[in-house]
N, C-alpha and C positions, 0 to 999 in steps of 0.2 A: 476576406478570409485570410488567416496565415497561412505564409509561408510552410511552414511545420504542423506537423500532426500538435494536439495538445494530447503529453504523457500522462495528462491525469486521469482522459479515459480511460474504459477500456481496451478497445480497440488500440489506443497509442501504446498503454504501456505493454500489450501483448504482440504489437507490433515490433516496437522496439527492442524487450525484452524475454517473450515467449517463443519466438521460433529457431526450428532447427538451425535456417540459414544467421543467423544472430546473434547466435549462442554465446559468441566470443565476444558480444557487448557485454552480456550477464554475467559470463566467467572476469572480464576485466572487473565491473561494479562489485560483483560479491566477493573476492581478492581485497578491493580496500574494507572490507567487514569482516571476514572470519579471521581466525586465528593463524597465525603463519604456520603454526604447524599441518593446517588442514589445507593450504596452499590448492589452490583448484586448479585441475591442468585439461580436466573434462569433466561434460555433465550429462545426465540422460534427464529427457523429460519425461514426467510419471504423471496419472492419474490423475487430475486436479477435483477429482468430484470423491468424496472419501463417505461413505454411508457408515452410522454408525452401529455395534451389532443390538443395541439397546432397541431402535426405534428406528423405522424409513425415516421420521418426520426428522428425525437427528443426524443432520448430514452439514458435512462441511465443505465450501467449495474454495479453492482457494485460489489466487489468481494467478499464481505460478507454484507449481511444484515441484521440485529438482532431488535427483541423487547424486552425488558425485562419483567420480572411477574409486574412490576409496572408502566409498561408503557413506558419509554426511550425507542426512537429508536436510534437505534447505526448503520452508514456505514463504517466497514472498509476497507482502499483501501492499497495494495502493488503497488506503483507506481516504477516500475522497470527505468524508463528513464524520464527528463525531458521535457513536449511537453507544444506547446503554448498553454497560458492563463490557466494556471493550477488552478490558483487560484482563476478563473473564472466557472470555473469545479467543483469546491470544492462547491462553491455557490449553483451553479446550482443542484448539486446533493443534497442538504440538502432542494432543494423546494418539493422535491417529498415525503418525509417523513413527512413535513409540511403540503401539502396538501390534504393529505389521512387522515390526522386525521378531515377534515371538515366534521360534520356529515349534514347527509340528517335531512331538517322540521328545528326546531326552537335549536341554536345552541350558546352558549354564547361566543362563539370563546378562549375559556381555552385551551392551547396546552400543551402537557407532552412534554420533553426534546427533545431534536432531537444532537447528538454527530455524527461531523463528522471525523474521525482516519484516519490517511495516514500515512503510513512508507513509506519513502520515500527512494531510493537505486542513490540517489546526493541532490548537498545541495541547498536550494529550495529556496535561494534568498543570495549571497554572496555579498552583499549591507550593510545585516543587521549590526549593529557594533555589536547587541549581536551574540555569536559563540554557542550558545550553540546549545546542540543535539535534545531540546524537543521545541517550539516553543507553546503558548497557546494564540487560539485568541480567544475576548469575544468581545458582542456589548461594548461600551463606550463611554458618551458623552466628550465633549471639557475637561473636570478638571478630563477623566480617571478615573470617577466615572463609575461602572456598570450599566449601560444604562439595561440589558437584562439579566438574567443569565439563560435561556433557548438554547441556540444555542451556541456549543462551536466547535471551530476544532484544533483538535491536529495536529500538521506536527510535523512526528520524521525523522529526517537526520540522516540514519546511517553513509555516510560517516564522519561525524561528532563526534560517539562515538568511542574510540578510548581507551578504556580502557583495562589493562590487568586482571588478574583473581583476583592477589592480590589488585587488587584497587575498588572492586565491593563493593558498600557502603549497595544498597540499592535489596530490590526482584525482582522491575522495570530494575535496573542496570543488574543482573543477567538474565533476559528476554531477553535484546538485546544484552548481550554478545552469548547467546545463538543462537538467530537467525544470528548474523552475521557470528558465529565462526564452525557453525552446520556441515558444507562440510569436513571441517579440522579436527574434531573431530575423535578419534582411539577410542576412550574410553572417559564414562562419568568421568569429571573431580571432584575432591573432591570436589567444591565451586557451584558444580551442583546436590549434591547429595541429595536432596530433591527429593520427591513422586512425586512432580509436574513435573519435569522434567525429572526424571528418566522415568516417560510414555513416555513425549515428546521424548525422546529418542528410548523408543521403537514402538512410530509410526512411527517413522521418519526411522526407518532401510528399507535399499533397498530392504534386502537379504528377507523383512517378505511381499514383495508387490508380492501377484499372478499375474500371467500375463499377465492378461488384465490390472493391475494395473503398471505394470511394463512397458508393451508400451505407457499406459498413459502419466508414465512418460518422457520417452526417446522424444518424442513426443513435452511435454513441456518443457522439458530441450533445445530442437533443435530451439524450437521457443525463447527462451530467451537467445540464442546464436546468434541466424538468423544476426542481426543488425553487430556483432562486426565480425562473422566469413566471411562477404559479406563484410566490409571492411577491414580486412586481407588480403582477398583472391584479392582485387584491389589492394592492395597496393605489394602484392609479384609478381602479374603479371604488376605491372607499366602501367596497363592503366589506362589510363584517363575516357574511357566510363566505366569501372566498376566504380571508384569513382562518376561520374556522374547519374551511375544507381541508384546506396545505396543511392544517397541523395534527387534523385527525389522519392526514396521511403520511406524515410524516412522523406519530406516534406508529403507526404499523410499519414502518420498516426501521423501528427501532432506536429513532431519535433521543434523546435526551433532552428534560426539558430546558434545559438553560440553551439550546441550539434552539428549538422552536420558539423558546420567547426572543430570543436574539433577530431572526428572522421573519418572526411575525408580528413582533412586538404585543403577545396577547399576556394576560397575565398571568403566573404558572398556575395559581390556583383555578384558574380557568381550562386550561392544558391539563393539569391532573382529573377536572370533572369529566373532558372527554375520553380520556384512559378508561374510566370508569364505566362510562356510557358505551 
């Protein structure tokens, strides 16, 4: 096993980044993201389960969700796999941060910031001609003038950064070397040796989680395996109804079928007849 927790859990990345004692890893990462005017100097952690008032069944849970001392609410999400309308997802979860700030009786409708953050673990529209790692969407009208500067969403593709240690320009760069390179790591590396990370390192060790912490993990480590070990395990026993199982299961939690033909190798017309079924 690694040395290090892997951040693309859950448990890792709420490890690292959801708790009180922590906070100051998440105020440093979300500072190279927001706007320097919205500068973070404190955060409260809020609610991460958001019901919506349409339906029980329409609820959002999000894997971190912050306010700061100035008002920005920030969601950020560790999207482990591609699934349908993501982008629609992304929307949808920024209406609940939106609409909680409506106050009750007489209200001039003034909204503080609302940031929605998604690291993403694939790359989240391979269309786009720009390649880059950091993706920043804002309102804008037809002549891509700032339409809104309230409402922003960051999409970060990690498989998309790809840098080595000697090439880390920036402290944002140094952040996702960090989180991609966390599992691999023997030792903190010199280009890592800042206070900031030098902690992140020591939350992140396996060997300091007690044991209820430690099947926590194993627990979330087995669930963010579940997906590729269920198609492994079809693919070395050469059946068909295993492949066909993984991807009727992985159309219910919302896959896409170009990730279940990726991983199953079935054919989509065949993926689309189980949707159906």
């Amino acid at each position: 096993m690694s040395k290090y927790i892997n951040p693309y859990t859950d448990f890792g990345f709420k490890k690292l980044f959801g708790t009180e004692a922590n906070k100051d890893l998440l105020i440093d990462f979300l500072n190279e993201l927001v706007d320097k005017k919205h500068k973070i100097t404190d955060l409260t952690f809020k609610n991460n389960e958001n019901l919506s008032e349409l339906s029980e069944d329409r609820k959002a849970i999000f894997d971190i969700y912050c306010e700061t001392v100035s008002g920005e609410k920030i969601i950020i999400e560790m999207q482990k796999a591609k699934i349908n309308f993501f982008k629609d997802r992304a929307v949808f979860y920024t209406t609940f941060p939106i609409r909680e700030q409506a106050e009750k009786g007489e209200w001039n409708f003034k909204l503080k910031p609302v940031y929605c953050i998604a690291i993403l673990d694939f790359e989240f529209d391979k269309d786009l001609k720009n390649k880059d790692y950091k993706n920043i969407v804002t309102l804008k009208n037809q002549y891509c003038e700032e339409f809104y500067d309230k409402l922003k969403y960051i999409f970060i593709e990690m498989p998309r950064f790809n840098k080595n240690e000697n090439e880390l320009d920036t402290h944002f760069e140094k952040w996702l070397y960090f989180l991609k390179n966390l599992i691999e790591f023997e030792n903190v590396p010199g280009i890592l040796k800042e206070p900031v990370f030098e902690k992140g390192f020591k939350v992140a060790e396996i060997a300091a989680l007690n044991k209820e912490q430690h099947e926590a993990y194993e627990k979330s480590l087995l669930q963010y395996w579940d997906i590729k070990s269920a198609v492994d395990t079809a693919f070395d026993d050469g059946k068909i109804e295993g492949k066909i199982e993984t991807a009727s299961n992985m159309i219910s939690e919302g896959f896409d079928f170009e990730t279940i033909n990726r991983l199953t190798k079935l054919p989509i017309e065949e993926i689309k007849k189980l949707q159906k079924n």
